[in-house]
N, C-alpha and C positions, 0 to 999 in steps of 0.2 A: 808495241810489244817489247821492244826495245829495254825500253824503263821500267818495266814491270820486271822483267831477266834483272837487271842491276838491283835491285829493290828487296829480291830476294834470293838467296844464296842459293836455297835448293833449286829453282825452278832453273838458276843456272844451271847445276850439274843437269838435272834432267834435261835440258838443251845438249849439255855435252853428250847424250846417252849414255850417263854412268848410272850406275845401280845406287836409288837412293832410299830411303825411308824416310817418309815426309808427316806428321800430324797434324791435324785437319783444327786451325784456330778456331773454327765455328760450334766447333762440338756442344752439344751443352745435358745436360741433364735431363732422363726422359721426363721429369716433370712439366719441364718447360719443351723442351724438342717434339715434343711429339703431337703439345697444345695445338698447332698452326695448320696441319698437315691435311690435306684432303680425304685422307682415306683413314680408317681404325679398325681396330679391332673388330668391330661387327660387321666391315667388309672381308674379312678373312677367312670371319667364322663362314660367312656367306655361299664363298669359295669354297671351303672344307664340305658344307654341305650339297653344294652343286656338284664335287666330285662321288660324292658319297650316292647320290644319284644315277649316277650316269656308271657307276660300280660294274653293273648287269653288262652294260650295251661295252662295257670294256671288254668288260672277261667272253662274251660270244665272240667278240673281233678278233682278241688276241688273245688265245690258250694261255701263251706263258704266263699269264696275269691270272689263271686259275688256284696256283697255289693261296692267293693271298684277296680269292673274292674279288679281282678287278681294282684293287687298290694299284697305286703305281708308287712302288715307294722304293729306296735302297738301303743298305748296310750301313750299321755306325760300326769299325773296326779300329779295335784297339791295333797302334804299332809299333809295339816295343823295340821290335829288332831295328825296324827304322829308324826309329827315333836314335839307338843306341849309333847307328851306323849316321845320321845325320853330326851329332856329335862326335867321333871320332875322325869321320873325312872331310866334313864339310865345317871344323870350330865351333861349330853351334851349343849355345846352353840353350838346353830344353828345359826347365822345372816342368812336375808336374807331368801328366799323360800323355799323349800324343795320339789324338785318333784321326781316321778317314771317312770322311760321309762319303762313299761310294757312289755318286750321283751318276760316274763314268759307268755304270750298272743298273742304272734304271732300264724297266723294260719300254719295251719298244722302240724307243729312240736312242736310249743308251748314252744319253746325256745330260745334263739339267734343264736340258732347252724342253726335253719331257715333262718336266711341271708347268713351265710357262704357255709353250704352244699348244700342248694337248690342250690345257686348260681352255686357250682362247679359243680352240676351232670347238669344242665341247658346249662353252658359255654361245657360240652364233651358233650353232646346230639347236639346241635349246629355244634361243630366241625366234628361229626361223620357225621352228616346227610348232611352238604355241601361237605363233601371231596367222600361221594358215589353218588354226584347228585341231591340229592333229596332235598335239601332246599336253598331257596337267601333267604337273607335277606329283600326285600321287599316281602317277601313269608306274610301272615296269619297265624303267630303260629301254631294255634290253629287243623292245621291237621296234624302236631306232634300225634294228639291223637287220631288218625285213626289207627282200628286193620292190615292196612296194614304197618303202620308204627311200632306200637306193634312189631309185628311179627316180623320184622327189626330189631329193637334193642333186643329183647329177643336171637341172637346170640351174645351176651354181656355180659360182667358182671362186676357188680361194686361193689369192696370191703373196709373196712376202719375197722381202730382199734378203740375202741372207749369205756369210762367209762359209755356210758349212752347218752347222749343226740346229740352228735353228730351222733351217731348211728343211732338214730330214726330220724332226718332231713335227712341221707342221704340214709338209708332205705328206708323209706316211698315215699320219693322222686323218689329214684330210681326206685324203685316198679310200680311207675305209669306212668313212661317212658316206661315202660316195660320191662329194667335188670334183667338180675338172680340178685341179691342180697346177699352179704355174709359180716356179719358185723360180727366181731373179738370182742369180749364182757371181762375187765379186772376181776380180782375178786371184786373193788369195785363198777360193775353193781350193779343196782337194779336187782330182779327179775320182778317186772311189767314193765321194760323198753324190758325187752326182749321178755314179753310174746306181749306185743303188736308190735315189732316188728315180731314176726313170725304171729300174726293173719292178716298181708299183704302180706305174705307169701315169709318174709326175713330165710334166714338162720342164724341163731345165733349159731356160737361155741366160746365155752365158756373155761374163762381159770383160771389155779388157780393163776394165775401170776398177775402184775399190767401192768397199760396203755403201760411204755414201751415192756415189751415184747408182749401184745397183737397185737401193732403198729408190732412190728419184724414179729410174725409170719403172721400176714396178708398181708406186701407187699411182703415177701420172694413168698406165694403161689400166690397173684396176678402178680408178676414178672413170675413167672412159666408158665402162664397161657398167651399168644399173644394177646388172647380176652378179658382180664381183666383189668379195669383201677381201680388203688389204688387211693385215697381221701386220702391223706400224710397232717394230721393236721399242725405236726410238721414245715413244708417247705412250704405249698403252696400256692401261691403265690394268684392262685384263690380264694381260702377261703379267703383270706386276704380281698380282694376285693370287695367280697360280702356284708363283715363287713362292709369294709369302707362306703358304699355307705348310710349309717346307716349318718352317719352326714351331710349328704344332705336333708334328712329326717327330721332330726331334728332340722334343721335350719329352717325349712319350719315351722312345730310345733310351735317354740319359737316364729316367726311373729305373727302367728296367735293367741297366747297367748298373744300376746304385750308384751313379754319378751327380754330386750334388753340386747345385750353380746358386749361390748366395752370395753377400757380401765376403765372406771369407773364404770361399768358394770361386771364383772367379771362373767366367767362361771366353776363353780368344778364339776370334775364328779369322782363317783367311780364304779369302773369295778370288778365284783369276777373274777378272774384267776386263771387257768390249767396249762393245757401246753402252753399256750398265745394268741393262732391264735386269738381267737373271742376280748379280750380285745383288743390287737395288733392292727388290723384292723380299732376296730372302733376308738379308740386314734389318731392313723393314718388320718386319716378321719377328727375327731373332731381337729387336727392342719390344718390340711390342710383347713378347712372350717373357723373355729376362731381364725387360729393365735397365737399368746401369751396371749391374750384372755380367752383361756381356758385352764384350771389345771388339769391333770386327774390322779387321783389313783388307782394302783389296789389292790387289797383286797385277802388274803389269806391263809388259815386254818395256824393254829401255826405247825402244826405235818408235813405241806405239802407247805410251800412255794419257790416253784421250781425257777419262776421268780427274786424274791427277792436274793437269794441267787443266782443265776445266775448272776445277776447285780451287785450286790454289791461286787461279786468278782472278775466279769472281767470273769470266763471263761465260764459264757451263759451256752451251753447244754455238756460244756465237764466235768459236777459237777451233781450231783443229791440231794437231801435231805439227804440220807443213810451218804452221805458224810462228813457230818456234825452234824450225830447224832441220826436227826428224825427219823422218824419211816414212814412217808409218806402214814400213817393211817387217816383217816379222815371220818364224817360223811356226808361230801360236796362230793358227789361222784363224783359230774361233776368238782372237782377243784381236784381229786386227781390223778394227774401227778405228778410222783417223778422226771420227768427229765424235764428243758423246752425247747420250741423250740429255738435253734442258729441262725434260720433267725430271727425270728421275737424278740428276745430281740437286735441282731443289730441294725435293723431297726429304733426298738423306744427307742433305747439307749439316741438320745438326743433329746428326747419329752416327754418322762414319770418322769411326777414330783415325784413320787414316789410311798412305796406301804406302805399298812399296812396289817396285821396281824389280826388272830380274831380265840379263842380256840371256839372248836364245841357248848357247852353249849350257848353261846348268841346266835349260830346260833337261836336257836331253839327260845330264848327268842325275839330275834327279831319279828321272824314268827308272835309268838302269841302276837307280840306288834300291828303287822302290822291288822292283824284280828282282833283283839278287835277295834283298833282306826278306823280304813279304811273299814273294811268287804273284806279285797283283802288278797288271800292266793298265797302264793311264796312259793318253794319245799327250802326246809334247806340254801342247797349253793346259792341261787339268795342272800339270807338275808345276806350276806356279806356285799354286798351294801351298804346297812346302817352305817360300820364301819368308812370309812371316816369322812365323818358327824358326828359322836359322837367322834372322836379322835380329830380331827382337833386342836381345841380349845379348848379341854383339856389338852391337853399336853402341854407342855413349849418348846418344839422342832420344834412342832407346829406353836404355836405365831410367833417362831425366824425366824420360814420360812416365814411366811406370812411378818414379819417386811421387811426381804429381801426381798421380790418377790414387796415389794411394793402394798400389799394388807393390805389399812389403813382400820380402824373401819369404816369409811365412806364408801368404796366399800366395804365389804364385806356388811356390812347392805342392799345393794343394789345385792348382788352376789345373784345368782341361784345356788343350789347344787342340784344334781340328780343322785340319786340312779337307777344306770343300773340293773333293775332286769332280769336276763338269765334264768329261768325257772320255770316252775310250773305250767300251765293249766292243763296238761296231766297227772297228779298223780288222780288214783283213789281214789276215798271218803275211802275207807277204809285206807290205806296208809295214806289221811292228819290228820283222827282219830286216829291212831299212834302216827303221827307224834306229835300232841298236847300235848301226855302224857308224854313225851323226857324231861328230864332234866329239872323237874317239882321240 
């Protein structure tokens, strides 16, 4: 590991945990990038139409999903005033718009991990309930959520490792399928992610250990178990997919915004990331929908950037943070994975333009940039997001990428940047009163 640190200058700093921005040499063009890849476009669509399905048996489960027919989608928000307020406190040149995918406002789970996990415990509810008989696909969802169906699936049970938020999308979810429920909680859970995971009447064990070993010992005991299907962040394939279908979505938004993404048009997005599935997905997504079109970053605690170091070394999840120094400590709980996933950094190995970095303290100063300017509150790790956006064009590695990528002062004046925010609805009032006083 040693020589790979001296070999290249950034993977130093990121040793040292300093805030870096780093660009991914593997990138290449979606005509080529996207040739290789296991999954396309018509697994997306796939996805899109599996959700489009299961519409009914949402909206009986969950009310809140009646405004919009059981769809589970969030907010594209234009934010000027932040945007203004990112450049003036924070040095930042912003060209161009600045919005928020409010993903931190998805229903039910109230995170991104809501496209991912619903999706997957939705995709085995499906499989289960055709291979006993009991559902076609021109069925009515929606009696899915008949206590005779209940009763059905409660000889089931569905487990997943989880820092936090995936937990509670596949908890909750699961919960109202009717599953036993058993979510594998790291040391850097919250404690109000669990307590409200068990007031659905999830099982939470809890461990002193991080994401990877929480992940180990949950599929070890759901492997044990004939009846048990594990939710594998790290690998699966369906999580992936759930995400993706996240930039169909958002295409549809940007029309309706009269937001246009072309060659002179330019669209930047930055993602906080984990273990990867959720940014993975939707970057996946977002190529497949805009082509070379679109630029995506992902964003990453200094003490915890699993992916980044993954890719910049070439060996993905066979490296950890520990590996090179970090500590894989973080106040970003939903981004602290010391290991990242092997699938999904292949996958978007030649699509992710790169990541940047961001030490915990701005998390916080973001938060309360984003409340003061906006009145919109995001839990610590969504506020990553923002880091793109302020790095961009402040750096000089920055500029040199945009010079190559062929992104002139002309489009970029004209580019959209959006800040993917992954969580926050679900933090109780007392917890964002905390959170305010953080690195004050």
């Amino acid at each position: 590991m040693k020589h790979l640190l001296e070999k290249d200058p950034v993977l130093s700093r990121v040793a040292a945990a300093e805030e870096v921005l780093w660009f991914n040499p593997k990138l290449q063009p979606v005509s080529s990038g996207l040739q290789e890849l296991p999954l396309g476009m018509e697994d997306i669509r796939d996805a899109e139409a599996r959700l489009a399905r299961f519409a009914p048996f949402i909206e009986a489960c969950f009310p809140e999903t009646a405004p919009r027919k059981g769809l589970i989608e969030s907010p594209l928000t234009p934010i000027p005033a932040m945007q203004k307020l990112l450049e003036e406190r924070f040095g930042a040149v912003i060209p161009g718009k600045l919005l928020l995918k409010q993903d931190s406002h998805l229903a039910i789970a109230g995170s991104v991990k809501a496209r991912g996990g619903i999706y997957e415990v939705l995709k085995h509810t499906e499989d289960l309930a055709m291979e006993a008989g009991l559902l076609k696909e021109t069925d009515n969802y929606a009696k899915l959520a008949t206590p005779e169906m209940r009763e059905f699936f409660s000889k089931y049970t569905v487990q997943v490792g989880s820092t936090g938020n995936l937990g509670m999308s596949i908890g909750i979810a699961s919960a109202a399928v009717g599953y036993k429920v058993i979510v594998h909680m790291s040391v850097d859970a919250k404690q109000w992610k669990k307590d409200l995971l068990r007031s659905h009447g999830v099982q939470v064990i809890e461990y002193e250990a991080d994401y990877g070993e929480a992940v180990k010992q949950g599929r070890a005991q759901s492997d044990a178990d004939p009846m048990s299907y594990f939710v594998d962040d790290e690998n699966s394939r369906n999580l992936f997919l759930g995400y993706a279908v996240a930039a169909l979505r958002l295409q549809s938004q940007l029309k309706e915004q009269g937001i246009a993404v072309d060659a002179d048009h330019p669209l930047l997005v930055t993602i906080p990331c984990g273990v990867g599935g959720a940014p993975g997905g939707v970057t996946f997504g977002l190529k497949q929908v805009f082509g070379d079109n679109v630029h995506v970053l992902f964003s990453e605690p200094v003490q915890c950037p699993s992916m980044l170091v993954g890719m910049a070394t070439g060996l993905h999840s066979q490296v950890c943070v520990q590996d090179v120094g970090l500590t894989g400590m973080t106040e970003a709980d939903g981004l602290a994975c010391a290991r990242p996933s092997g699938f999904v950094g292949k996958v978007i190995e030649p699509l992710l333009a790169g990541e940047v970095t961001i030490a915990d303290p701005k998390l916080y100063h973001f938060m309360r940039a984003l409340l003061e300017s906006e009145n919109i509150f995001l839990e610590p790790s969504a506020c990553a997001s923002f880091q793109g956006a302020v790095e961009l064009l402040q750096q000089s590695v920055g500029k040199e990428w945009c010079e190559t990528m062929g992104l002139t002062a002309e489009k970029l004046a004209n580019s959209a940047h959006i800040a993917w925010a992954t969580g926050g609805a679900l933090v109780p009032a007392d917890i964002r009163e905390h959170y305010k006083t953080m690195y004050l």
